[in-house]
N, C-alpha and C positions, 0 to 999 in steps of 0.2 A: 856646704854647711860650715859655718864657724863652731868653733871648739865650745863653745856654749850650746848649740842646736846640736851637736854632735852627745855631749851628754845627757840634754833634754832626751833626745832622738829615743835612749837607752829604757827611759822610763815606760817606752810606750803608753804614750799618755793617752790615746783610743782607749786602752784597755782599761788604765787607772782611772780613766773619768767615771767611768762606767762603774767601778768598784766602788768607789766614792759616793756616785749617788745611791746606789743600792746602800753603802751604808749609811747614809744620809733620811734612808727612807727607812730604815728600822731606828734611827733616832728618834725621828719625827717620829713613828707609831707609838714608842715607847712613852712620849708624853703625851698623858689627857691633856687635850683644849687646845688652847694659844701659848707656846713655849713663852716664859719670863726672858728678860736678859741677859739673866743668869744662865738659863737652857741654851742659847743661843751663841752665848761665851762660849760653854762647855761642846756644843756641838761642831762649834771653828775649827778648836782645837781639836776635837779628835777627830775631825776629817784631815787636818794638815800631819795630823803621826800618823793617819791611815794611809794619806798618800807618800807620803814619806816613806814605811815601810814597804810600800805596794809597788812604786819605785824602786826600791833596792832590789825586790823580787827579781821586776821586771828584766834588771839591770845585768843581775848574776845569770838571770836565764839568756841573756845574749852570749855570754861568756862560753857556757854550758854547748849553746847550740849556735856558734859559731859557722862551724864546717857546715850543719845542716842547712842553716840562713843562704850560705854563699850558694847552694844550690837550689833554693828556691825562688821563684821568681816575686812573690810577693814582699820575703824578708832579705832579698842579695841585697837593698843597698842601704841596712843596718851597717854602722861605723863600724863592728867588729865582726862584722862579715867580710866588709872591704877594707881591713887593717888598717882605719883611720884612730881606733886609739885600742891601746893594747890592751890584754889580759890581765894585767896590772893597775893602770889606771880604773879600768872598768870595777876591779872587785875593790880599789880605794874606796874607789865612789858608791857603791853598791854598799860598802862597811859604813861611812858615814852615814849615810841614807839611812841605812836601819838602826844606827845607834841612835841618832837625831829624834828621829821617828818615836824611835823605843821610852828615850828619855822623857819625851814629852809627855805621851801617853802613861808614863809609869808614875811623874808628878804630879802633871793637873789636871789629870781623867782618873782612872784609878787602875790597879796594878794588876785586875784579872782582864781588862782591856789590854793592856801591853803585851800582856801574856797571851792569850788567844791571839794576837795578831803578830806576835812573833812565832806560835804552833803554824801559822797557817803562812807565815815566810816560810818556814821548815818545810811545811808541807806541798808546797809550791816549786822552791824552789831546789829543793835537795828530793824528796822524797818521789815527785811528780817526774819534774826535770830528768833530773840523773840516775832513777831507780825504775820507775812505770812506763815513762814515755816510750825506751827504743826497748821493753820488755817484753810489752804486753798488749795486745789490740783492744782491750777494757781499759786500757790508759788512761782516755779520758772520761770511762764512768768511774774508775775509785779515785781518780786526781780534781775528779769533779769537785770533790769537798771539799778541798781549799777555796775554788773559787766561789763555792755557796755560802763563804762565809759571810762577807761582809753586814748583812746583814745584822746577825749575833754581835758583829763587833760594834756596830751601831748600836743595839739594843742595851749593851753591855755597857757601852758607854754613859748613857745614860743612863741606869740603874744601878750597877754594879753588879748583875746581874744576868741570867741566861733563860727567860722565859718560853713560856710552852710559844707564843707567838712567833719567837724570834726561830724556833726553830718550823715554825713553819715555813716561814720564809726563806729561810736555809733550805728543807725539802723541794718547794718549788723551783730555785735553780741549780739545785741538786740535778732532778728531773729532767729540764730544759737544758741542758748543758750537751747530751750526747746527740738529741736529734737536732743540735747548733750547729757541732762542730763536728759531726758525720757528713752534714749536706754543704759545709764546708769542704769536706777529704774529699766527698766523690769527684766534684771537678777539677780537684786538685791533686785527683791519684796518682798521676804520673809521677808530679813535685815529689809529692811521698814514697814513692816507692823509689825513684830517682836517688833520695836520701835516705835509704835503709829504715824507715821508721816504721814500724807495723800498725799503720793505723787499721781499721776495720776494712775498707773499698781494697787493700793492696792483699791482705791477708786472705777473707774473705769471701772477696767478688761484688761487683756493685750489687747485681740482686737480693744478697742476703744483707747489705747495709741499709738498702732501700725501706727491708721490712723493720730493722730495727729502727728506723726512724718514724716509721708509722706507729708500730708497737708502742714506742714513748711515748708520741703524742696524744696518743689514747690513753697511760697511765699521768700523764703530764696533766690533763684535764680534773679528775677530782682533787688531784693534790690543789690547784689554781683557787677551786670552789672552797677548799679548808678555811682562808679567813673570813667566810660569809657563812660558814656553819657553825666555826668556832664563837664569832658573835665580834670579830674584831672589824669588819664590814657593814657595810648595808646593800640595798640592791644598786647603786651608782657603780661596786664594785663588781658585784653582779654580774651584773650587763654585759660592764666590759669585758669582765674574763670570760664569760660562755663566748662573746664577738668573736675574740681575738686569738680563743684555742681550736674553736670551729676553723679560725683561717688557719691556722697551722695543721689540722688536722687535714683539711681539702688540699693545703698545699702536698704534706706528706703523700696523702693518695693520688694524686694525681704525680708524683714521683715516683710512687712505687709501679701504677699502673703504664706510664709512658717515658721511661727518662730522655732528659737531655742536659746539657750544661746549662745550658739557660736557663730551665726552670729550678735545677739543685742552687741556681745562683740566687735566682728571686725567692728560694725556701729558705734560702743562708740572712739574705734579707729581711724576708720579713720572723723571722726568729729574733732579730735585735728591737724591730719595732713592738714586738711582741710581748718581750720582758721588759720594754722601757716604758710603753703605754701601760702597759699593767702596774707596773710600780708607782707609776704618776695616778692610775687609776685608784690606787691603796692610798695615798695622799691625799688627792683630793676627795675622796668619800670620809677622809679621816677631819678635817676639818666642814665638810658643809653639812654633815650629818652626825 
């Protein structure tokens, strides 16, 4: 990689796309109808301070977890895993990143968006990072809420405001987060345990992570139905979320009941199609109905 792709590299941009539409998709909710051009200005713009800050998170979290990268097989050949750029460079750019970011958001969106989405750098990358992750095998359920934000930030964006909607959306991958990134750990226990990190499969044993992933997915389900009760849905939304948590939930039991790598990988799978189909599913029932 060139020293360009090497800094990209840093953003994990997988992850930030992802945050991005999520809060792309509590933009759009936030506006009745057909967004003006004015809406659509405004929604440019604070997706480019959202990725910006989301970015820098990403950025300082390589920094952070460095030694642990080099021993993982999926992050070893991150630039600051394999010393292609240093501790220093990384946190320059990771400072820009979130001032860039911050600035934007604080002029031409408004200043309680800056603000939540600099709590939720904090909370990401200091409070998650450096304080929950090598603490605590709940890590990723109280670290979950940083990354349940974007949505709020979306919503917030366009409002200037934190509605009951927006935190619903925040609940649902609030929710979705542990039975994600649990059937992630199991086939990846060794990586984890390999690097001192107390995830749930190293701490606990794969059979009792198995069941907190089922667990979820059964409390994951009414949380999913909340915009179609709330009145922010109709049945287009419906559909898809009863489809698509019935599949997480078959996937979950048929993990608890027989594991293998292979199926924790297809449940790790289809968790991403899951929250992305669904959120395009809240989309699209927001415009055709």
């Amino acid at each position: 990689m060139n020293i360009y792709q090497q800094f990209y590299a840093l953003t994990k941009p997988r992850v930030v796309q992802l945050i991005v539409f999520c809060a792309l998709i509590g933009m759009v909710l936030a506006v009745p109808g057909l967004p003006s051009w004015a809406d659509i200005k405004l929604a440019a713009i604070a997706s480019l301070g959202i990725w910006l800050v989301a970015g820098a998170a990403a950025a300082f979290n390589c920094i952070v977890e460095k030694g642990i990268d080099a021993k993982m097989r999926r992050t070893a050949w991150r630039p600051t895993a394999i010393g292609q750029l240093s501790d220093t460079q990384t946190l320059i750019f990771s400072a820009v990143l979130c001032g860039l970011g911050s600035v934007l958001l604080y002029v031409w969106v408004n200043p309680l968006t800056m603000w939540l989405t600099f709590a939720t750098f904090i909370g990401y990358a200091v409070i998650y990072t450096v304080i929950l992750k090598p603490l605590t095998p709940q890590n990723i359920v109280i670290g979950g809420a940083s990354g349940a934000m974007p949505p709020v930030l979306g919503w917030a964006a366009m409002t200037n405001a934190v509605g009951p909607e927006a935190l619903i959306l925040f609940l649902i991958i609030f929710l979705w987060t542990p039975p994600h990134f649990w059937a992630l750990a199991l086939y990846r226990v060794e990586e984890y345990r390999k690097s001192g990190l107390p995830m749930l499969p190293v701490t606990h044993g794969n059979e009792f992570t198995r069941l907190q992933v089922l667990l979820y997915t059964f409390i994951l389900l009414p949380a999913c139905l909340m915009p179609f009760i709330y009145g922010m849905s109709s049945w287009i939304y419906l559909v898809a979320a009863v489809a698509l948590n019935l599949g997480f939930i078959g996937y979950a039991f048929a993990l608890w009941r027989n594991y293998s790598d292979a199926l924790a990988r297809k449940t790790f799978r289809f968790s991403l199609i899951h929250l992305s189909v669904l959120f395009a599913a809240l989309l699209v029932d927001h415009y055709l109905l």
